[in-house]
N, C-alpha and C positions, 0 to 999 in steps of 0.2 A: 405650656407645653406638657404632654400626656407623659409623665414620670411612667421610666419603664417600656418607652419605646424602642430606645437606643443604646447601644454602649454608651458610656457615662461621657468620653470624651467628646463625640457628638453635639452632648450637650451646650459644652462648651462652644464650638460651634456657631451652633444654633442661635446662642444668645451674640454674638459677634453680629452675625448676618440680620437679626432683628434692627439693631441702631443702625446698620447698612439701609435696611429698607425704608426705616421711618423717615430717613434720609432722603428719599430719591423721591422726588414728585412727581404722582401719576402712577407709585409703583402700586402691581397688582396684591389683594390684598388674600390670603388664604380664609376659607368662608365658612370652613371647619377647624378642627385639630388637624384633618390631614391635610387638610387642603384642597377646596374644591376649583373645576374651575375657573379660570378668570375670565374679566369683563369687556364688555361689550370695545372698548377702546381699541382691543386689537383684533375684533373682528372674528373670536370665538363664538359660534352659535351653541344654541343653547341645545340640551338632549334632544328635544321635542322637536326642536326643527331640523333636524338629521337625518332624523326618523331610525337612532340607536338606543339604547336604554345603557343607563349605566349596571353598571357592578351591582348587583345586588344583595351580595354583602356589606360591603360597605357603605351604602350610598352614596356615592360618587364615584367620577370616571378614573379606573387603576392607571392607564396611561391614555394617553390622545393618539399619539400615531406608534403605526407597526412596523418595524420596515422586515421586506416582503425580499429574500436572495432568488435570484432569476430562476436556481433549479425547482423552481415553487410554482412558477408556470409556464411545465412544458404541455401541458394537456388542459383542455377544457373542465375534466373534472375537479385536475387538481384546484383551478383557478376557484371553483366554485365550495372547495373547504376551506381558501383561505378568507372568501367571502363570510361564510359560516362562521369560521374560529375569530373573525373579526364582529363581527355580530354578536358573536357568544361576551367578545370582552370590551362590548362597546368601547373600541375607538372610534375616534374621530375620523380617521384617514389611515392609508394605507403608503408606505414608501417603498416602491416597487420599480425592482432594477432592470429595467428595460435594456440597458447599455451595458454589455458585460466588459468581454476585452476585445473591445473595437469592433463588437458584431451586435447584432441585435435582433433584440424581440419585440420587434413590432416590423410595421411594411416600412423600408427604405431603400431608395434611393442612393443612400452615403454610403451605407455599411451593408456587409455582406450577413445573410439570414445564420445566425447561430447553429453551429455544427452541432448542438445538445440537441436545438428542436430537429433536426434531423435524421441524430439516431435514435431520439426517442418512440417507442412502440405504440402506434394506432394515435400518431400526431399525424394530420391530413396536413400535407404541405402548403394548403391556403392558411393555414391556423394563426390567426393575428393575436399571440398574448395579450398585447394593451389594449389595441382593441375591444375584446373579449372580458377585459379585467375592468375596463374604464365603465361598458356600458353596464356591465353587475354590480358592481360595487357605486354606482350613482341611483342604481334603483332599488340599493340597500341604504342610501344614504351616507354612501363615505364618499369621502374625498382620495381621488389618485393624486399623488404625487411619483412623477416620472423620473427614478433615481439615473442616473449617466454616471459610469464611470471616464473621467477623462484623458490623463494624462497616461495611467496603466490601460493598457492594450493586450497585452501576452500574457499568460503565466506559465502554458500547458509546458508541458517537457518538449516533445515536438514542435514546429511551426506551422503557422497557420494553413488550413490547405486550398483556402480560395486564393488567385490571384489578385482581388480585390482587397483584400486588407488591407490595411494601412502597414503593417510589419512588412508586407510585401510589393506593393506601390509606392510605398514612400519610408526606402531606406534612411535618404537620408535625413530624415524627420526622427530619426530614432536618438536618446540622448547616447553620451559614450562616456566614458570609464576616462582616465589621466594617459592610460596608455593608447588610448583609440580606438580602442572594441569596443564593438554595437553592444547594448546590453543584449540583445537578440542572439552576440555569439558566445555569451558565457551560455554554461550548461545549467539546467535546473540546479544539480548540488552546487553548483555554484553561487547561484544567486541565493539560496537559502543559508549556505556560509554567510555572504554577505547579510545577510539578513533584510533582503531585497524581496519583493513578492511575484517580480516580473520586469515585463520590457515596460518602459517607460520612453514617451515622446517629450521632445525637448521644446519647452516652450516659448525660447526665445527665438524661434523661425516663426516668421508670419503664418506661414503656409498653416501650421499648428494650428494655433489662435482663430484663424478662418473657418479651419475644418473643424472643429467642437463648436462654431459658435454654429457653423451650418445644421451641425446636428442637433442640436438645443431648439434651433427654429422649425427644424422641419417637424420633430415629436410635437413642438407648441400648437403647429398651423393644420397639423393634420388629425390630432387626436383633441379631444375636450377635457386633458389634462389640469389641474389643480393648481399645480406647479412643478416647474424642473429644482430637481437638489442632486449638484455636483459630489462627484463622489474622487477619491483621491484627484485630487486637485492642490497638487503638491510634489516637489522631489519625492524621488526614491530613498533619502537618507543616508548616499555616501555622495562619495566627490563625483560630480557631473558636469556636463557642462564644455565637452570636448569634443561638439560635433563640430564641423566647419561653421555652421551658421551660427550657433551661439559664440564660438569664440570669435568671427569678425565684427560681431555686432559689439563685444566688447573691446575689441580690439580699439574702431572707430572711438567708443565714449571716452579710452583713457589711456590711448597708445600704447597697451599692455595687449600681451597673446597671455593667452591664461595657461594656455600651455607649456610657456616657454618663459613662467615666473623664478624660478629658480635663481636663476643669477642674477636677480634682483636685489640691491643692498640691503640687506637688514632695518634696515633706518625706514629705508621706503615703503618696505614689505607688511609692515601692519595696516596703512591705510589700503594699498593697495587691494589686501583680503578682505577688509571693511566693504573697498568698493564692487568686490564680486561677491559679496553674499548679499549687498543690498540690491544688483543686477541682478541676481538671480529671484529676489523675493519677488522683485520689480515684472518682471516674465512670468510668473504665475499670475501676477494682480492684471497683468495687464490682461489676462486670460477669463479672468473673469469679467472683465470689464467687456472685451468685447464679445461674450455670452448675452452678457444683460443687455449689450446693446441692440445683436440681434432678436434679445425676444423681444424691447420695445416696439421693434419695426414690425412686428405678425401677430404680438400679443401683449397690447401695453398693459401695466399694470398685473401680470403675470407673477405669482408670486414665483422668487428664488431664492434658494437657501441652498447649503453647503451644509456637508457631514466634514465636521474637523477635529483635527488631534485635542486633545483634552490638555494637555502640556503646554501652555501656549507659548514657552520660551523655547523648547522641544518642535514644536510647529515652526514657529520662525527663524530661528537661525540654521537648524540641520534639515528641515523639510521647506524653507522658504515658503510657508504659507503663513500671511501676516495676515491671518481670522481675525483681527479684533480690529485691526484697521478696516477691515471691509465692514463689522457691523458698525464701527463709529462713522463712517463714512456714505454709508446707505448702498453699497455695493453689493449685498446680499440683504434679503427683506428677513434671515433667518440663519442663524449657526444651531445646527444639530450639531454637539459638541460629544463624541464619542467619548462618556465617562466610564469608560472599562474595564477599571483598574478591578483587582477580588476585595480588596480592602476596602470597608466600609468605610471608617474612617477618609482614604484618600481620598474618594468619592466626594464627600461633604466637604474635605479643606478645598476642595474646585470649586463646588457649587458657592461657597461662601465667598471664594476668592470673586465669581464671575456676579453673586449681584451687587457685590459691591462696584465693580467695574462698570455693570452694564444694567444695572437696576431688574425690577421683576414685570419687565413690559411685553412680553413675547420674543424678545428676538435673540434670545439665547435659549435654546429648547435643551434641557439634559437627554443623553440619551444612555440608558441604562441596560448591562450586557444581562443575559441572562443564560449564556453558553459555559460559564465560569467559575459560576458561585452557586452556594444553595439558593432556593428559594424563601429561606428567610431572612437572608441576605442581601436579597435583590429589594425585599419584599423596605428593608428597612431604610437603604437607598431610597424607594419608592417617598415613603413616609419622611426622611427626612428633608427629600427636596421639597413636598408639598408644605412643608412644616417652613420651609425657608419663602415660600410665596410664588415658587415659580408655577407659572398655570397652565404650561406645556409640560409633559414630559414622553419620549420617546421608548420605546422598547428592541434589542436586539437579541433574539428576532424571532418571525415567525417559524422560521425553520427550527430553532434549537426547541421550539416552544413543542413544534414539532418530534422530536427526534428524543426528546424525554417525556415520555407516560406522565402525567399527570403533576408535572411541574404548574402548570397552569394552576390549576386547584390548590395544590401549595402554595402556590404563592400568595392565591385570593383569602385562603385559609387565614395565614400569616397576617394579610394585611386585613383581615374582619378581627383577628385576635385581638391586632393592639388598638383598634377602632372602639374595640368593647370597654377597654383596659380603664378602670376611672380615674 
């Protein structure tokens, strides 16, 4: 390891996750100091057949995929700088959120056409984003990946003004609060006390589960997408779980209204909590399961992955997304695992904790903020995952990348400095 890359603690680290790797059979192996990347086993091609060039600072690729926030393309032209800025930093692929909150940017059928593409200026209302994104970016050579958000629907301060919505067709698909309000009718300052992002649908109503998987298949069947990657695909992160259909459905598994726990003995009352947070975990997975299932039926072998909390004790018990069961399980082909933390440090004790768990095979991708931190910051994150062996890593995002001058270049800067470093 290149002394002088890292704060010293890192290092520490580093050398933990090395006997983690030497360990796991098959795991991919870093092919520089930085780490270049990995092989052929999981179906990375190589520069040349992409038709991207790497970094040319460093010689190697800074990250593999981009992901790309919907306000990124409302216009043809913009579509065609994220093309560029992705060329300029040879990724691999592009994660591009087609599914925002419950509306979309692409042609559907499900969801109603996004109220952005609409008020935005000298957008022709045929204007197909993915469409448009999918056939640019394949005759650059990247790969689309079609981000969906799922289970968050709302966020705006107002409500949605199509009747077509989902907040709006299908109230009672919306999750509710202990006291029985929609999360639709708390206020914006509310929800952000809470420290909620928005309305969220409840995933223990079938009707849910049907309607995200039908959206999943139709983006699959209609567009020559790469792969779909679920996006909040998870609780809200307080007590839910209080619409009528999530509470009959557990009513049925264990003669409890969850509503009406309270005068429940103490004695009883621990497993009984045990058994609705494992119901709840249970409703999200089962969510993903019937995604997967519908993209087998229109596009077998379709890759899927999942953007997930970085926290995985954090993910599963207060957000009911058990991520590590789905990659041990093959329920998702990919965990992009949101490592966003500003701390370098925290950064690496994740990456170390996750190849030890899940080896350096692809199917744990870092994804690393760059809205947050400096750019030498991000830059040493970069370095230390490749340094750890993993042969994906993620970037968020094209917009921040955007929205600060010359971060980009920092950061490349950054990562050619300790490239050089002997």
């Amino acid at each position: 390891m290149r002394k002088g890359c890292f704060p010293w603690m890192i290092a520490i680290a580093l050398t933990a996750a090395c006997a983690a790797r030497a360990e796991t059979p098959g795991s991919a192996r870093a092919d520089s100091a930085i780490g270049a990347r990995a092989d052929s086993a999981i179906g990375v091609r190589a520069d040349s057949a992409i038709g991207v060039r790497a970094d040319s600072a460093t010689g190697a690729r800074v990250v593999d995929y981009l992901w790309v926030v919907r306000t990124a393309l409302l216009r043809p032209d913009d579509i065609e700088r994220v093309i560029e800025r992705a060329r300029e930093m040879g990724v691999h692929g592009l994660l591009a959120q087609v599914v925002g909150r419950g509306d979309a940017f692409y042609r559907s059928d499900l969801l109603p056409r996004s109220e952005a593409l609409g008020a935005a200026r000298d957008t022709d209302a045929s204007f197909d984003p993915l469409a448009e994104l999918v056939e640019r970016a394949h005759r650059a050579g990247l790969e689309v990946h079609a981000w969906m958000n799922c289970l968050l629907v709302w966020s705006a301060p107002q409500p949605p003004r199509d009747p077509r919505h989902v907040v709006n067709s299908h109230p009672e698909w919306l999750a509710r609060t202990r006291d029985g309000r929609k999360l639709s009718q708390l206020t914006a300052h509310r929800r952000e006390r809470l420290g909620i992002e928005g309305v969220y649908l409840a995933p223990a109503n079938a009707g849910v589960r049907t309607f995200l998987a039908r959206i999943a298949a139709e983006i699959a069947s209609r567009y020559a997408v790469d792969g779909i990657q679920l996006d909040y695909i998870r609780q809200p992160g307080i007590d839910v779980g209080y619409d009528p259909g999530t509470r009959s459905r557990f009513a049925l598994a264990t003669g409890v209204d969850p509503m009406r726990m309270d005068p429940v003995p103490a004695a009883e009352r621990t497993p009984i909590d045990s058994a609705w947070s494992e119901f709840q975990r249970a409703q999200v997975t089962a969510t993903v399961r019937e995604i997967r299932d519908s993209l087998a039926a229109v596009r077998p072998g379709l890759t899927l992955s999942a953007a997930v909390l970085a926290d995985t004790a954090l993910a599963r018990e207060r957000h009911a997304q058990a991520w590590t069961e789905w990659v041990r399980d093959g329920l998702i082909d990919r965990a992009f695992v949101m490592c966003y933390a500003a701390p370098v440090q925290t950064v690496m004790e994740q990456l170390v904790a996750y190849a030890k768990a899940f080896g350096l095979g692809g199917r744990v991708v870092p994804g690393i903020a760059v809205y947050n931190t400096e750019a030498s910051m991000a830059a040493a994150k970069i370095l230390g995952a490749r340094e750890l062996g993993f042969p994906l890593l993620a970037l968020y995002s094209y917009d921040a990348l955007e929205e600060h001058s010359g971060y980009w270049f920092s950061l490349r800067g950054s990562m050619a400095a300790a490239a050089a470093r002997p």
